[in-house]
N, C-alpha and C positions, 0 to 999 in steps of 0.2 A: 434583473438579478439572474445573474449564470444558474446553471443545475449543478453546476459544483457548489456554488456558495450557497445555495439554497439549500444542498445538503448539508453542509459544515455549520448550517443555520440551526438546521434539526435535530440534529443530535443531542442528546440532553446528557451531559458529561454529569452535571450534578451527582447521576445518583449511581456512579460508577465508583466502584474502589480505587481498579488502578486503570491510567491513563494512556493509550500511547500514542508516543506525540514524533511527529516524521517531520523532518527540513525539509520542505517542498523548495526553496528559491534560496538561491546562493549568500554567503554573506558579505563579499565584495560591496559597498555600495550603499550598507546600511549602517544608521549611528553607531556611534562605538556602546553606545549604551546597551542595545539591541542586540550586539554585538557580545557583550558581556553576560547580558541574560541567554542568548544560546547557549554561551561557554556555561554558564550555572544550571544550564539544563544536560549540560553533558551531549550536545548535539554538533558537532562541528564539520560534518561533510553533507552533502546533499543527499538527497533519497536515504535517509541512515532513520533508523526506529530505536527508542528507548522507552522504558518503561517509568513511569513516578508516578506514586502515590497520588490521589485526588487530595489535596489538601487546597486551603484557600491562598496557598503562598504559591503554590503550581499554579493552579487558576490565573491566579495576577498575572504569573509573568508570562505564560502562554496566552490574557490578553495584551499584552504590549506587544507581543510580537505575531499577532497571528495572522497577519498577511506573509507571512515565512512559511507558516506550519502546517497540522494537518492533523487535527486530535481525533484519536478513535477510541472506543472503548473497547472493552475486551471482549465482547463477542462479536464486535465487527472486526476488530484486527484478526482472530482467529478465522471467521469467515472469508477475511480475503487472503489468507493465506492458504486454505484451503482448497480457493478457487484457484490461486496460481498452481499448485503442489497437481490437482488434474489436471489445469491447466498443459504442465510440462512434464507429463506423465508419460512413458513409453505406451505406445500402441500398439498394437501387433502389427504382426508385419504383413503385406498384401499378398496373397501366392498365386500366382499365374502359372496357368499350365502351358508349357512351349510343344507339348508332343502332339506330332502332326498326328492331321485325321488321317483317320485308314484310308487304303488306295481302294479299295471296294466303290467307298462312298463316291467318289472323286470317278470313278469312270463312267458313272450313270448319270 
């Protein structure tokens, strides 16, 4: 077992209110059925996040398709948003001094 799936193993969505659920893998390719439950998830491009309720009808249909997705809860979605947001944070900027040394120094 990969350390991705082993995470997505451990997460306990049960006892989260709201879900969020990411299209990790394109929908080219997969049944139309699967295909239908993205569209009822309101997920229809890749890398794309929404939010739903934990209920037992979410659950279901983000099991039928969870070789597509990527459920987080909401203190991990907030956390890695976080990390991108420092992530891609301005940094200061380097200052380099150009002014020569003294001639003093330089002749001894």
């Amino acid at each position: 077992m990969s350390a991705f799936n082993k995470f997505k193993a451990s997460v306990p969505i049960a006892f989260s209110n709201n879900l969020y659920i990411t299209l990790v893998r394109g929908m080219p390719g997969t049944r139309r059925s699967h295909r239908h439950i993205l569209e009822a998830l309101r997920l229809r491009k890749c890398n794309r996040t929404v939010m739903q309720y934990n209920t037992p009808t979410v659950r279901g249909m983000i099991k039928q398709v969870k070789r597509l997705v990527v459920v987080e809860t909401e203190e991990m979605y907030k956390g890695r948003k976080e990390n991108e947001a420092k992530h891609q944070a301005l940094r200061p900027p380097i200052v380099v001094s150009h002014l020569p040394t003294s001639v003093t120094d330089s002749s001894k």
